[in-house]
PDB file of N, CA, C and O in Angstrom:
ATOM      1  N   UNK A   1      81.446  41.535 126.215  1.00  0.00           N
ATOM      2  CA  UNK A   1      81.847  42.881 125.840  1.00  0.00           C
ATOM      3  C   UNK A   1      81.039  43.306 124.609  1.00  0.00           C
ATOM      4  O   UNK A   1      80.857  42.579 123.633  1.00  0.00           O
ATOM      5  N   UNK A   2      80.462  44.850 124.782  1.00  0.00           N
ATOM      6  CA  UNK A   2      79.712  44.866 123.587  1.00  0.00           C
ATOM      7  C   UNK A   2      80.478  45.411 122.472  1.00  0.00           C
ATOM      8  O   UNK A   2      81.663  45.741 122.496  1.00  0.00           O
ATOM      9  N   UNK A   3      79.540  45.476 121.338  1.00  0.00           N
ATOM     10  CA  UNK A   3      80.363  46.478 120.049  1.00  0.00           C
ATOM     11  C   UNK A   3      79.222  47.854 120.384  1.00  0.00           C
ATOM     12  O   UNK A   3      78.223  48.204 121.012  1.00  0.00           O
ATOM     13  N   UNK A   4      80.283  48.268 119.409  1.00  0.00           N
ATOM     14  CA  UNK A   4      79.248  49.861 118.980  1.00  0.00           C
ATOM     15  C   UNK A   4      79.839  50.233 117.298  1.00  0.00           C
ATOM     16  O   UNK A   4      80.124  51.383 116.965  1.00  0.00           O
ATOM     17  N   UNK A   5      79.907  49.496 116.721  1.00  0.00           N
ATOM     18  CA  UNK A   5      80.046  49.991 114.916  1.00  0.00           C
ATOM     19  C   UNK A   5      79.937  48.486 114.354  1.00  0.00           C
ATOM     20  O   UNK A   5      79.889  47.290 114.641  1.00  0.00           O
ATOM     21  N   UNK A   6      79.936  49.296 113.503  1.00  0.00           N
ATOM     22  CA  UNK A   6      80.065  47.244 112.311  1.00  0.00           C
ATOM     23  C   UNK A   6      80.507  46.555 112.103  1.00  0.00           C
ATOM     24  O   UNK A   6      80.228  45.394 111.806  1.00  0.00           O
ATOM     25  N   UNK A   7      81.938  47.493 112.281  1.00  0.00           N
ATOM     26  CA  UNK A   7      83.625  47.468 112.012  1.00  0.00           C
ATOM     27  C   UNK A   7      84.110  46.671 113.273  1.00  0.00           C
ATOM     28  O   UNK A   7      85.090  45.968 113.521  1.00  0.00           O
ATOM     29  N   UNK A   8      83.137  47.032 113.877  1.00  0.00           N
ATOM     30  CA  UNK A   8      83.773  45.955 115.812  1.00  0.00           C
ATOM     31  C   UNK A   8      82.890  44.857 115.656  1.00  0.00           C
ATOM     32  O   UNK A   8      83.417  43.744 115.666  1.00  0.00           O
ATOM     33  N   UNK A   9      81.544  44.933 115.501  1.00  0.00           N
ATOM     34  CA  UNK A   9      80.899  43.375 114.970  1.00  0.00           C
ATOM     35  C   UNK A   9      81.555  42.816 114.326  1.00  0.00           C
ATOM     36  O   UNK A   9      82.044  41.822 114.864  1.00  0.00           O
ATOM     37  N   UNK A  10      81.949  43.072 112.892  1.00  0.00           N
ATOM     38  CA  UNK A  10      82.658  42.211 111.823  1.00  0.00           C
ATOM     39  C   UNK A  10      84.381  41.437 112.616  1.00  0.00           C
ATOM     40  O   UNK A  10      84.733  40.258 112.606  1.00  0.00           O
ATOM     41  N   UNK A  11      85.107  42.651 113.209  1.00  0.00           N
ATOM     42  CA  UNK A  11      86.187  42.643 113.623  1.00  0.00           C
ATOM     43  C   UNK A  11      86.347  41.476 114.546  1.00  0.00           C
ATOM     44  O   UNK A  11      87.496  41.035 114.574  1.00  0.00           O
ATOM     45  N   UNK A  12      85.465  40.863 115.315  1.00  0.00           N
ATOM     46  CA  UNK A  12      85.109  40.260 116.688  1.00  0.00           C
ATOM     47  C   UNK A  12      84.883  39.018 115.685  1.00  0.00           C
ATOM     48  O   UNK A  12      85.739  38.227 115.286  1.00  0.00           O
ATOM     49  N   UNK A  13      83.084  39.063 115.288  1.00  0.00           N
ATOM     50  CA  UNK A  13      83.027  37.732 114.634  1.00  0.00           C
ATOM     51  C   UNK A  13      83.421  36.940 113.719  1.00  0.00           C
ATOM     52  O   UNK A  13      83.601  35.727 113.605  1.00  0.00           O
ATOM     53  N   UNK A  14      83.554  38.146 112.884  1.00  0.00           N
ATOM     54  CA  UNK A  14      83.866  37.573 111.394  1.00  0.00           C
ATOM     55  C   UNK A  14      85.332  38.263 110.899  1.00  0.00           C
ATOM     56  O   UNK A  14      85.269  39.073 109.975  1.00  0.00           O
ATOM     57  N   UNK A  15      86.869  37.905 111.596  1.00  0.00           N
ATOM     58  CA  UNK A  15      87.672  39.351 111.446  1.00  0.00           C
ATOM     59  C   UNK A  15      88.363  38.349 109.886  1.00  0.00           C
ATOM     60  O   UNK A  15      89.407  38.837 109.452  1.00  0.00           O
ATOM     61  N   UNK A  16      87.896  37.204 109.190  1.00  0.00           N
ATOM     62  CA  UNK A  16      88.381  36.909 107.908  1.00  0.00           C
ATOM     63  C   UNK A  16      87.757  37.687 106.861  1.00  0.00           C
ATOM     64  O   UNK A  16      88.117  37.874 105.698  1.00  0.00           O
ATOM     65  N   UNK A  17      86.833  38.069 107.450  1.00  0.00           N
ATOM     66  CA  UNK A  17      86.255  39.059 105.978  1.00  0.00           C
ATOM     67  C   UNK A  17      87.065  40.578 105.741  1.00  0.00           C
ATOM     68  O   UNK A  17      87.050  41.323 104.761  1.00  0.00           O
ATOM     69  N   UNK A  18      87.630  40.679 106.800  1.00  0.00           N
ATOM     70  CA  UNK A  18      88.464  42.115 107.154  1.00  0.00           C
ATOM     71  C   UNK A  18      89.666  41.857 106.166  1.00  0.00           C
ATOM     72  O   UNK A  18      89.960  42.725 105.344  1.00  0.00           O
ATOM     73  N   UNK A  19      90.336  40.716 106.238  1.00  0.00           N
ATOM     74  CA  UNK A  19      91.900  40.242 105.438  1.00  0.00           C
ATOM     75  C   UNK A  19      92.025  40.501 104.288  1.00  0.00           C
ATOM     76  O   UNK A  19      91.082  40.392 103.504  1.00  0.00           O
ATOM     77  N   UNK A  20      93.242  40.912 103.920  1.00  0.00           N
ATOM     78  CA  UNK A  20      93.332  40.881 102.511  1.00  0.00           C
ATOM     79  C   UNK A  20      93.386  39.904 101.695  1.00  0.00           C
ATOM     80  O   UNK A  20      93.943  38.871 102.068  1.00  0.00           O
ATOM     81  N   UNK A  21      92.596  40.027  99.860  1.00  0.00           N
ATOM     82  CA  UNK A  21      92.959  38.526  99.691  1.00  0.00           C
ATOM     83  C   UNK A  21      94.003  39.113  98.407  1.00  0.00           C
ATOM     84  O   UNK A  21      94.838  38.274  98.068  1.00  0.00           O
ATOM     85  N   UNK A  22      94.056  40.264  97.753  1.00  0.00           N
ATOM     86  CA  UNK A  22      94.070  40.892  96.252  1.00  0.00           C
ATOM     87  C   UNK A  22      95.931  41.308  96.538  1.00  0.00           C
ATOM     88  O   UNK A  22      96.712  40.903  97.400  1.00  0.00           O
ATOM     89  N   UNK A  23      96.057  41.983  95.732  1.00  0.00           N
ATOM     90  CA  UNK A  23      97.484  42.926  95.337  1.00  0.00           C
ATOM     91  C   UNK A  23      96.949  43.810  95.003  1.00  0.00           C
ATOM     92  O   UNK A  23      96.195  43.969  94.043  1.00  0.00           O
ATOM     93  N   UNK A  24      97.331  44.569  95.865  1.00  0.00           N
ATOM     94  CA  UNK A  24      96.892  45.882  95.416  1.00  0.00           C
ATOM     95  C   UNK A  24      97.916  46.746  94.248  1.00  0.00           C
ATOM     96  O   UNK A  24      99.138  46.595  94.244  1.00  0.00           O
ATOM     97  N   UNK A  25      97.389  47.406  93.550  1.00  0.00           N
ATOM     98  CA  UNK A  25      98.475  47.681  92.520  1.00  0.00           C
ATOM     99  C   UNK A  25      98.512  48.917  92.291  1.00  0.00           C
ATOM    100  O   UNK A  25      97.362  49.279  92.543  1.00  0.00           O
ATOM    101  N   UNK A  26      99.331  50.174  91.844  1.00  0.00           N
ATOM    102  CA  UNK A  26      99.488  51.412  91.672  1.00  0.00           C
ATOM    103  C   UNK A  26      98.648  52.026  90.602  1.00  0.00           C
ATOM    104  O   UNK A  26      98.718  53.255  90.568  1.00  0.00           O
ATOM    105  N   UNK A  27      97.893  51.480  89.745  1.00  0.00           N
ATOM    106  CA  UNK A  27      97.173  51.542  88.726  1.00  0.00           C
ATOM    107  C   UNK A  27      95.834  51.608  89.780  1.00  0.00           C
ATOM    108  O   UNK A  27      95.045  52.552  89.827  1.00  0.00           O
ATOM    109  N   UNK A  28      95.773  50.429  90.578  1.00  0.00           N
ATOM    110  CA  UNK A  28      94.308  50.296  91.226  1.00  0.00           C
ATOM    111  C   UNK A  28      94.543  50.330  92.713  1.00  0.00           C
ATOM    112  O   UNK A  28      94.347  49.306  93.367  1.00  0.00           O
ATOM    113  N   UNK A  29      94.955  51.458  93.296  1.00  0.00           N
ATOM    114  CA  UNK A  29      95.550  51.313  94.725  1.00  0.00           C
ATOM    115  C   UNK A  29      94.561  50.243  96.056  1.00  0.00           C
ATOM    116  O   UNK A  29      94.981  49.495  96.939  1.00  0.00           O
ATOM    117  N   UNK A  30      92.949  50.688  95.590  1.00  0.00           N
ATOM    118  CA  UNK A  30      92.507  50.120  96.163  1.00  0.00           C
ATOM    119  C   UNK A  30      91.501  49.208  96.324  1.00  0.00           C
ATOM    120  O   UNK A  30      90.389  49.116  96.843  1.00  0.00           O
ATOM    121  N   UNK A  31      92.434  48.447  95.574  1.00  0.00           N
ATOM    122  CA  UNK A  31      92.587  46.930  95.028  1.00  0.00           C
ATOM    123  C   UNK A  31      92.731  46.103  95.963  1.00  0.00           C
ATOM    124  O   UNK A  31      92.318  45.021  95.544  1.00  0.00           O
ATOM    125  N   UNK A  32      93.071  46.017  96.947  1.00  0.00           N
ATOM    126  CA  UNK A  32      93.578  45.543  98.134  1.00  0.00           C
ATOM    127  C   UNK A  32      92.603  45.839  99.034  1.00  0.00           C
ATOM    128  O   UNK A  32      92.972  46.555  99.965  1.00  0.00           O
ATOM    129  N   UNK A  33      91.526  45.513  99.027  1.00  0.00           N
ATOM    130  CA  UNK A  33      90.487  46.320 100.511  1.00  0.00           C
ATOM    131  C   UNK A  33      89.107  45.442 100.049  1.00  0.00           C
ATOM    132  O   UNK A  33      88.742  45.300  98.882  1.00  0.00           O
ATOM    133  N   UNK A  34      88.558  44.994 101.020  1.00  0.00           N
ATOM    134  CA  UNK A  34      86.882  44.865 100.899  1.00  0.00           C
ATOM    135  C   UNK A  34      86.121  46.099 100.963  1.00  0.00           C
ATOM    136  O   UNK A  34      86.424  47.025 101.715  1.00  0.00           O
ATOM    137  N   UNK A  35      84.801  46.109  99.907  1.00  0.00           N
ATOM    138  CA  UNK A  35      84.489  47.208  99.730  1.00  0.00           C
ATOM    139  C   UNK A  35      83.040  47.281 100.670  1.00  0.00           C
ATOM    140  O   UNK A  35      82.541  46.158 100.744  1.00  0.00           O
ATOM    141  N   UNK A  36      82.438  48.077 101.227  1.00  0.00           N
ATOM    142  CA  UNK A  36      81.619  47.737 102.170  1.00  0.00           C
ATOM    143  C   UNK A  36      79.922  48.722 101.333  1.00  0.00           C
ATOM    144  O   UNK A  36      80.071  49.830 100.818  1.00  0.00           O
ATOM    145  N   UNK A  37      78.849  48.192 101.372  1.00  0.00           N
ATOM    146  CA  UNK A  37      77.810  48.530 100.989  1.00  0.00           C
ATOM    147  C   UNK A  37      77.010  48.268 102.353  1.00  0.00           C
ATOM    148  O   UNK A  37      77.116  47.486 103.298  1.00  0.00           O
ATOM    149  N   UNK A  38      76.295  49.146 102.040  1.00  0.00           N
ATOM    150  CA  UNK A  38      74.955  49.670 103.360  1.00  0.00           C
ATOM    151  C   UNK A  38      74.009  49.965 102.589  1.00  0.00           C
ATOM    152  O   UNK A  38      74.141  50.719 101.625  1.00  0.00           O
ATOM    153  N   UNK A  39      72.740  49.299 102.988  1.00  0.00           N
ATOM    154  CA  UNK A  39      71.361  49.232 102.064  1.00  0.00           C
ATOM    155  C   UNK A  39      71.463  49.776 100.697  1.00  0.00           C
ATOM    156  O   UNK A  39      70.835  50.673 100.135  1.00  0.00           O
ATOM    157  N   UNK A  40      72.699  48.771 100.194  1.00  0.00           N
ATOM    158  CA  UNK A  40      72.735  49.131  98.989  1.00  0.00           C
ATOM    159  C   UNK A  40      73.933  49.974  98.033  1.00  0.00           C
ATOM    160  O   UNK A  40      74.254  50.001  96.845  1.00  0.00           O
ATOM    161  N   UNK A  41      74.347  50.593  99.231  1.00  0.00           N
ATOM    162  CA  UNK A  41      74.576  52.197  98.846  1.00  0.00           C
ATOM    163  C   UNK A  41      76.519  51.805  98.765  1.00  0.00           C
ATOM    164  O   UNK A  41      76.727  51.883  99.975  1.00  0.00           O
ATOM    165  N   UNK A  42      77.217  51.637  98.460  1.00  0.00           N
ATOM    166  CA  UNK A  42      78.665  51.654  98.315  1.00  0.00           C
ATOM    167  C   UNK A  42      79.371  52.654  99.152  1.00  0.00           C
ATOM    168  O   UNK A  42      79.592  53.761  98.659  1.00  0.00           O
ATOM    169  N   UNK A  43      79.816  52.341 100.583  1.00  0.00           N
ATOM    170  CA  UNK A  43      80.475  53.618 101.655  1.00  0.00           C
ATOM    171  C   UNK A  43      82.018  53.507 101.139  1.00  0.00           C
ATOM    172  O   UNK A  43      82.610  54.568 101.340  1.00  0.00           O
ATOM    173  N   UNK A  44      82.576  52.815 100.717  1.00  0.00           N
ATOM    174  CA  UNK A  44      83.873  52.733 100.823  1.00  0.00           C
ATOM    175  C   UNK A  44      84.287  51.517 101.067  1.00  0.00           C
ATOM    176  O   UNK A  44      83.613  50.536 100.754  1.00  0.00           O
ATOM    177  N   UNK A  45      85.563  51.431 101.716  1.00  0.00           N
ATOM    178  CA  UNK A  45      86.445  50.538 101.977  1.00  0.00           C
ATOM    179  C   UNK A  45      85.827  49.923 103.662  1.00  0.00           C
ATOM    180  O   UNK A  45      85.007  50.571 104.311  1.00  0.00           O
ATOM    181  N   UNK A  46      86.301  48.847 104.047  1.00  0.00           N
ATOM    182  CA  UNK A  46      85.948  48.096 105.245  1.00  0.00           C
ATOM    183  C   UNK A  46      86.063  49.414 106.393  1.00  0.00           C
ATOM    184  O   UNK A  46      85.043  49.570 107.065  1.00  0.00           O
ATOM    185  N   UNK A  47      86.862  50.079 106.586  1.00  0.00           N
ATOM    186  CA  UNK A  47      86.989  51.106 107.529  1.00  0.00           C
ATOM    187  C   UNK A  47      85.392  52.490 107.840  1.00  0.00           C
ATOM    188  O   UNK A  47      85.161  53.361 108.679  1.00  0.00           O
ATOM    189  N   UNK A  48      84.590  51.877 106.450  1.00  0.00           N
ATOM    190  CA  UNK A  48      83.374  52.612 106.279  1.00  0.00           C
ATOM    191  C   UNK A  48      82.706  52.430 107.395  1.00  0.00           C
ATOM    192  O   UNK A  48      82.215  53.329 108.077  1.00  0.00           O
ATOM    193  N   UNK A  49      82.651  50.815 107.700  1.00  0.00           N
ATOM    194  CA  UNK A  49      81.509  50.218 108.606  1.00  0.00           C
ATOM    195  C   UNK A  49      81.874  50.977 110.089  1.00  0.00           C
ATOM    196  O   UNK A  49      81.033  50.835 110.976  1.00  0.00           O
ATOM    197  N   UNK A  50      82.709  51.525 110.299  1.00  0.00           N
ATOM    198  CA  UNK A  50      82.716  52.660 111.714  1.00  0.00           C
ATOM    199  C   UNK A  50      81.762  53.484 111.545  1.00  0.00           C
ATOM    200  O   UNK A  50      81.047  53.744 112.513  1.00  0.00           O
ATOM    201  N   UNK A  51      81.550  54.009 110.457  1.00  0.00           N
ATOM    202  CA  UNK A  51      80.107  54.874 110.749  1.00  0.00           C
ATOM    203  C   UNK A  51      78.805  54.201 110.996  1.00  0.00           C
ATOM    204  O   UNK A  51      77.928  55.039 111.204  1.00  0.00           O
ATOM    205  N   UNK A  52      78.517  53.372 111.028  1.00  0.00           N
ATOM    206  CA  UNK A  52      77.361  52.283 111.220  1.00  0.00           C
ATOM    207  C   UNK A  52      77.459  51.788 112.772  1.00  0.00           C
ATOM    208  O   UNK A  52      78.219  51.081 113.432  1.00  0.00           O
ATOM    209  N   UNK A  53      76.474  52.418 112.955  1.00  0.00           N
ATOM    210  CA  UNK A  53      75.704  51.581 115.189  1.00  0.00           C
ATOM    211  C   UNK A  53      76.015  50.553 114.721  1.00  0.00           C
ATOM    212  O   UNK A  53      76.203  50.370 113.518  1.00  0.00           O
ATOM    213  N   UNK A  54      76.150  49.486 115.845  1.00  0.00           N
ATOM    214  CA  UNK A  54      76.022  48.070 115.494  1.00  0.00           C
ATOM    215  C   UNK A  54      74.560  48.117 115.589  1.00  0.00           C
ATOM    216  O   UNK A  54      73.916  47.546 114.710  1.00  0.00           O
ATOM    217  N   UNK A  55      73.770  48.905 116.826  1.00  0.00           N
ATOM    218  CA  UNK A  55      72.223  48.456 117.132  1.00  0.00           C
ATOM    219  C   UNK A  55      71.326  48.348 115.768  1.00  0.00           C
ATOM    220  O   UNK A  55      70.327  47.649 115.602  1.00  0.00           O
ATOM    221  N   UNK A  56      72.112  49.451 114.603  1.00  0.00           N
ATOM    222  CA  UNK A  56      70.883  49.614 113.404  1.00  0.00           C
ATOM    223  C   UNK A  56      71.203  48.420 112.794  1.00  0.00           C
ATOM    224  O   UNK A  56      70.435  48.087 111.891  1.00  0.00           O
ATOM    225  N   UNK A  57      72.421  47.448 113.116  1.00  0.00           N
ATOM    226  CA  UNK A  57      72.497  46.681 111.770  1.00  0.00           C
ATOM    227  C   UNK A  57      71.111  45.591 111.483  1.00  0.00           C
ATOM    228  O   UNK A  57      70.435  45.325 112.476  1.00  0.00           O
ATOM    229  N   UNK A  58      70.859  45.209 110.653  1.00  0.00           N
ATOM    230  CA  UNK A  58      70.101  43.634 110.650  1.00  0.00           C
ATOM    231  C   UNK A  58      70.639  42.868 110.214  1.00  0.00           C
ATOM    232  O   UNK A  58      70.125  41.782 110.478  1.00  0.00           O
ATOM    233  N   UNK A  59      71.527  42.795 109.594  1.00  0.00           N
ATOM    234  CA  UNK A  59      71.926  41.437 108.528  1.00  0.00           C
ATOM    235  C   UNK A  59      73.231  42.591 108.082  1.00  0.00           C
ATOM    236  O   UNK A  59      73.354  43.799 107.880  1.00  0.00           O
ATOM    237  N   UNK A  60      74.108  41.291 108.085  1.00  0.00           N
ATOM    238  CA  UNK A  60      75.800  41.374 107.130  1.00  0.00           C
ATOM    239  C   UNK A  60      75.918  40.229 106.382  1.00  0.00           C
ATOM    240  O   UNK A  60      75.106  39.435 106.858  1.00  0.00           O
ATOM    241  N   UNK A  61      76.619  39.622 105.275  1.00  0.00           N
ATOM    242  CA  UNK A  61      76.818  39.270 104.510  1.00  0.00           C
ATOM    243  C   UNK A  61      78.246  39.581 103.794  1.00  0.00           C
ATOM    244  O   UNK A  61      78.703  40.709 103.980  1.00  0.00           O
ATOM    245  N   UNK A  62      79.048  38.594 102.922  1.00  0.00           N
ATOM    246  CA  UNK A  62      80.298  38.419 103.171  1.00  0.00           C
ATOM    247  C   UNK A  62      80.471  37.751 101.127  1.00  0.00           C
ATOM    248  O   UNK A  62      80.206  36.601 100.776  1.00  0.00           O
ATOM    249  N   UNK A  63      80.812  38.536 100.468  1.00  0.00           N
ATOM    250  CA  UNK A  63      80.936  37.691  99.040  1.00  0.00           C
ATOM    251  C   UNK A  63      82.176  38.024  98.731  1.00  0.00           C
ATOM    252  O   UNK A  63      82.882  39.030  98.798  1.00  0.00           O
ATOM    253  N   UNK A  64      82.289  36.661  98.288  1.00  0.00           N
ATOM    254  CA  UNK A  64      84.201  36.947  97.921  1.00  0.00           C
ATOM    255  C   UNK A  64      84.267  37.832  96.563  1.00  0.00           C
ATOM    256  O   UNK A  64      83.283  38.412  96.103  1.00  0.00           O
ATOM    257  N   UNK A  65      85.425  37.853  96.045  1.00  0.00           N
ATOM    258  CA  UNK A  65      85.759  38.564  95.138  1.00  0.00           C
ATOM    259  C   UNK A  65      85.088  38.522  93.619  1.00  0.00           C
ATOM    260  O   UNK A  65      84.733  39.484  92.937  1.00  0.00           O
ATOM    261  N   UNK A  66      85.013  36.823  93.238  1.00  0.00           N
ATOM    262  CA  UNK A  66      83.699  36.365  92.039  1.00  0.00           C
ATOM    263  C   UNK A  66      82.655  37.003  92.599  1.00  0.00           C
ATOM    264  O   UNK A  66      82.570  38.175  92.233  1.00  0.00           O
ATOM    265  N   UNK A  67      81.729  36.601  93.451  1.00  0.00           N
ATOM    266  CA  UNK A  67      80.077  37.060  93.569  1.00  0.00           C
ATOM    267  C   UNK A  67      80.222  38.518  93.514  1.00  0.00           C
ATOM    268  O   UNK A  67      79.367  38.980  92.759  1.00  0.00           O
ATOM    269  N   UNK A  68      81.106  39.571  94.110  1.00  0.00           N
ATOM    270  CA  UNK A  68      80.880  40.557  94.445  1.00  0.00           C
ATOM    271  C   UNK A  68      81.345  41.506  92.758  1.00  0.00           C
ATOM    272  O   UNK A  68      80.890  42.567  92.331  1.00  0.00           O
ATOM    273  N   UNK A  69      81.976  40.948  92.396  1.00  0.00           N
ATOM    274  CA  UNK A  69      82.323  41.532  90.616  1.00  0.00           C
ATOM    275  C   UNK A  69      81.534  41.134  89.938  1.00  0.00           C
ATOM    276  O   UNK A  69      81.615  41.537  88.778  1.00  0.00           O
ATOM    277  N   UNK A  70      80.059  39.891  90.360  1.00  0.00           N
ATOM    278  CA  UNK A  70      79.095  39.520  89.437  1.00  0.00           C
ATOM    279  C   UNK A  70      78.352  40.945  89.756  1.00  0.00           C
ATOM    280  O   UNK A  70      78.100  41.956  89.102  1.00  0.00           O
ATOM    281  N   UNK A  71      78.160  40.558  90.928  1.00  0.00           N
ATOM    282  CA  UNK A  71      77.279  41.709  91.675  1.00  0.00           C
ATOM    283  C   UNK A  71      77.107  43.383  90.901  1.00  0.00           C
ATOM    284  O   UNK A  71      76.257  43.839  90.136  1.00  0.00           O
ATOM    285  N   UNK A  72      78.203  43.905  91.454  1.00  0.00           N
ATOM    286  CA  UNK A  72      78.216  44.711  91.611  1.00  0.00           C
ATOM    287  C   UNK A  72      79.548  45.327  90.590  1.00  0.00           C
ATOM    288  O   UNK A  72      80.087  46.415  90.789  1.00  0.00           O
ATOM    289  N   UNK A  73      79.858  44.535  89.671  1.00  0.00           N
ATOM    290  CA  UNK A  73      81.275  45.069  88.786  1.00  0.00           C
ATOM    291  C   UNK A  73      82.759  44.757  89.373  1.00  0.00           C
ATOM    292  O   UNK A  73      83.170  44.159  90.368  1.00  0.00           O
ATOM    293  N   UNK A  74      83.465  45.552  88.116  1.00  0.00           N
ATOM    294  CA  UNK A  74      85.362  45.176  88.397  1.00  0.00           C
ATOM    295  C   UNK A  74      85.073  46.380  89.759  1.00  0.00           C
ATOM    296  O   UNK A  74      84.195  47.202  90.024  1.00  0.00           O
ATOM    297  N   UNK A  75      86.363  45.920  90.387  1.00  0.00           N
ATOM    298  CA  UNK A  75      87.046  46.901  92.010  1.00  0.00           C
ATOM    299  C   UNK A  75      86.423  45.888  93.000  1.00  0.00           C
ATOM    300  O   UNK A  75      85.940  46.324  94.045  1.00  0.00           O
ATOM    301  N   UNK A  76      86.409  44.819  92.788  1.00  0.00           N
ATOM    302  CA  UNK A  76      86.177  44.285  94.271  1.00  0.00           C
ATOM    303  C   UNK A  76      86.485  42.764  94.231  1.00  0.00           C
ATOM    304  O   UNK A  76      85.625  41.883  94.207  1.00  0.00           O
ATOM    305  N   UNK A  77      88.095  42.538  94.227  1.00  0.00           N
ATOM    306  CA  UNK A  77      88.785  41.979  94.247  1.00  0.00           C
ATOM    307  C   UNK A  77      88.885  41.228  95.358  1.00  0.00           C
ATOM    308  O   UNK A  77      89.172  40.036  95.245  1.00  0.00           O
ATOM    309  N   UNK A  78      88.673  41.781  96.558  1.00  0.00           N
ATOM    310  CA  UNK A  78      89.195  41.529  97.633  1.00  0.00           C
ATOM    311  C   UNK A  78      87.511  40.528  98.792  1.00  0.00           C
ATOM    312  O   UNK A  78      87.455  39.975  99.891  1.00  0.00           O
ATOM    313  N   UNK A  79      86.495  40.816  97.671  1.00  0.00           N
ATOM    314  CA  UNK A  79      85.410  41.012  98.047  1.00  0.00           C
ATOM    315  C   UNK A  79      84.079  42.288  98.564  1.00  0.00           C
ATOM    316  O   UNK A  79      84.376  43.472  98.406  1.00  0.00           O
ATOM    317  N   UNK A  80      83.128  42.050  98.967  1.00  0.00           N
ATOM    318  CA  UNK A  80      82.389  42.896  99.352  1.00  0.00           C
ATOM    319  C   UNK A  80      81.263  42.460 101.165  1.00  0.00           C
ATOM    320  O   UNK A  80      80.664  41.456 101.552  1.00  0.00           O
ATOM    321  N   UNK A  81      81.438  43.488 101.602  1.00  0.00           N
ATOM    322  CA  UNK A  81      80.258  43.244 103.002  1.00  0.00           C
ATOM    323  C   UNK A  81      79.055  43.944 102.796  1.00  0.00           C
ATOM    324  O   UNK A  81      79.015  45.043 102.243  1.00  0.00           O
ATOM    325  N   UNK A  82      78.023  43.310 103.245  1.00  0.00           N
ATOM    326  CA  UNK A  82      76.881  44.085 102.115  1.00  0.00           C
ATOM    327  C   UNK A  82      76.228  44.106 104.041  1.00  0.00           C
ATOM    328  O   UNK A  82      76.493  43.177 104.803  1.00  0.00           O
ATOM    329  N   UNK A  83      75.559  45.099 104.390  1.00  0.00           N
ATOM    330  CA  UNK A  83      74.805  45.556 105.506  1.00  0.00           C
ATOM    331  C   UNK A  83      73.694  45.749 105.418  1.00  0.00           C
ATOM    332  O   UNK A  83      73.684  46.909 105.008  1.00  0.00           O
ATOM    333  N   UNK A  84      72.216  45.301 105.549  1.00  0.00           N
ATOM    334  CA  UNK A  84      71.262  45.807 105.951  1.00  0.00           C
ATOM    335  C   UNK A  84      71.060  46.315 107.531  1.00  0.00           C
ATOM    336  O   UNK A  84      71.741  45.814 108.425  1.00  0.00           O
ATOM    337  N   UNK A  85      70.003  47.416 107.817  1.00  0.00           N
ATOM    338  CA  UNK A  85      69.995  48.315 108.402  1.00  0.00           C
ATOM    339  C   UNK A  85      68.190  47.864 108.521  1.00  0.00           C
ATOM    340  O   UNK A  85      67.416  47.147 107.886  1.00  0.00           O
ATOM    341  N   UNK A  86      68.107  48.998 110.040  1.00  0.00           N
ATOM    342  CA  UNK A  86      66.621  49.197 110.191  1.00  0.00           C
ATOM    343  C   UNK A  86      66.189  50.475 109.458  1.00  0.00           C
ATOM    344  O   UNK A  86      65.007  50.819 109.460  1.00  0.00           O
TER     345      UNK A  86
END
């Protein structure tokens, strides 16, 4: 069965990167979510990767909550999915 978004790649192969790991808290509502980057670029929350073909992807990648706050700063608690594209 094929995919057609990122969100169905990830969902299929990899659906632990989808889980929550954080508390989300009323101060930081969304605190609770993996945050999803595309060549770079910060789309949002895991629900982003629906706008993404699966055909354009090249590479996904999966950093928990440390690498992805080295990375890229505080708000990503939960981790980050980082996407390259053609």
């Amino acid at each position: 069965m094929a995919v057609a978004t990122a969100y169905q790649a990830v969902a299929r192969l990899r659906p632990l990167w989808l889980r929550p790991r954080g508390v989300s808290s009323v101060r930081n509502p969304g605190s609770g979510q993996v945050v999803a980057y595309v060549d770079g670029v910060r789309l949002g929350g895991a629900e982003a990767l629906e706008r993404i073909q699966a055909g354009t992807v090249v590479e996904m990648e999966y950093l928990n909550g440390s690498e992805a706050s080295i990375r890229f700063g505080v708000g990503h608690g939960d981790g980050a999915i980082i996407v390259r594209t053609r």
